[in-house]
C-alpha positions in Angstrom: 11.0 -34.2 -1.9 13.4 -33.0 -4.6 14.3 -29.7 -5.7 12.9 -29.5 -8.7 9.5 -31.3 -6.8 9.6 -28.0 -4.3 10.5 -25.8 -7.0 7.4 -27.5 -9.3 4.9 -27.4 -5.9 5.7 -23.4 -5.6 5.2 -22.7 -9.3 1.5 -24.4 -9.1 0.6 -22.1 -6.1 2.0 -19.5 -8.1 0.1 -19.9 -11.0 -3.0 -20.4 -8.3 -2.7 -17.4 -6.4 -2.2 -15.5 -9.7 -5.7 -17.1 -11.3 -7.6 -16.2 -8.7 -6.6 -12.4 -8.4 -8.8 -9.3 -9.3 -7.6 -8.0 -13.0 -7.3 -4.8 -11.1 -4.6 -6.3 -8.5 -3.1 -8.3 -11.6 -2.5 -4.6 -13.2 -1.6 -3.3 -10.0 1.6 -5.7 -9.6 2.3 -5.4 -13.6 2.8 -1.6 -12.8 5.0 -2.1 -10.0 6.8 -4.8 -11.8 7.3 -2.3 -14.6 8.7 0.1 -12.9 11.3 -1.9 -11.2 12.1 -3.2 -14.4 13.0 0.1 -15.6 15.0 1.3 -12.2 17.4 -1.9 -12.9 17.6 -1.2 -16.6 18.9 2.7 -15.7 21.2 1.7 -13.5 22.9 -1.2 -16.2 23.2 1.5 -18.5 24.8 3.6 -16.0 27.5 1.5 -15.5 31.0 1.5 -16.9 31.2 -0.2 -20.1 34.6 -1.5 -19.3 33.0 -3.1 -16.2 32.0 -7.0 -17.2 28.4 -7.9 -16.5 29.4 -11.2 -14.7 32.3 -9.0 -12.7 32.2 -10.1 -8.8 31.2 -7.0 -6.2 34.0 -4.7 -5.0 35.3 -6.1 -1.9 37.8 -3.9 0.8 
């Protein structure tokens, strides 16, 4: 099987598992996916604006 046939395979039991969830769990993980969301986007405006966004990680 391909790559793009494994990727394809996990997308459908994605959108599977996701169909046949309770709108409250949907709203649940929406919420939590929001707030995530907005932890990344604090620290990315906490960084240096000097600092490239494609710069590699500091290594010693």
């Amino acid at each position: 099987m391909s790559d793009a046939d494994a990727l394809l395979r996990r997308q459908a039991e994605w959108q599977r598992d996701r169909q046949a969830m309770s709108w409250p769990e949907k709203i649940r993980q929406a919420e939590q996916l929001r707030a995530s969301v907005e932890v990344f986007r604090r620290l990315r405006s906490q960084r240096s604006p000097a600092e490239p966004d494609d710069a590699p990680p500091d290594t010693p």
